[in-house]
Steps between C-alpha positions, in 0.01 A plus 500: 500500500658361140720156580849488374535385122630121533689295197455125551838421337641356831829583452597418832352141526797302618315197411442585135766376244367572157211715435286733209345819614300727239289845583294717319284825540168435408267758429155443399101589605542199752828509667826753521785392679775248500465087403807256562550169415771299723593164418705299694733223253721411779483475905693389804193364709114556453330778689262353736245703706209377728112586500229365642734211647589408175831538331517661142785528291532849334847538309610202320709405159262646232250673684398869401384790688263770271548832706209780470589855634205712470657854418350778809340176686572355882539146361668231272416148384698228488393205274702191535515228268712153522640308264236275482243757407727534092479090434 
């Protein structure tokens, strides 16, 4: 079983007015596959999702998602970092 190769440029996120997206192949002794960098300049609304009763904003003005897609692997990591994370 192989999951299908993903982008996480969003291009449909309705609530995302300005944006950067860069990819790369990376190839080394560690890791082969894709890495993405999204970050978000501009949104309608923060995207808000519960766990573990609490509430926990994940899209916001500034924040950046680092994408790893293992090339030949069943799995992808998302790292997500806010704007307060660069002050």
């Amino acid at each position: 079983m192989s999951i299908k190769r993903k982008f996480g440029n969003y291009k449909g996120g309705d609530r995302i007015l300005e944006k950067q997206y860069a990819q790369e192949f990376i190839k080394t002794e560690e890791f082969t596959g894709y890495v993405s960098l999204f970050h978000t300049i501009k949104i309608i609304e923060p995207l808000r999702k519960r766990y573990n009763q609490k509430e926990v904003c994940i899209l916001g003005n500034g924040y950046m998602w680092l994408h790893q897609y293992p090339l030949h692997k069943n799995h992808a990591i998302t790292t997500m970092f806010n704007k307060g994370c660069f002050v």
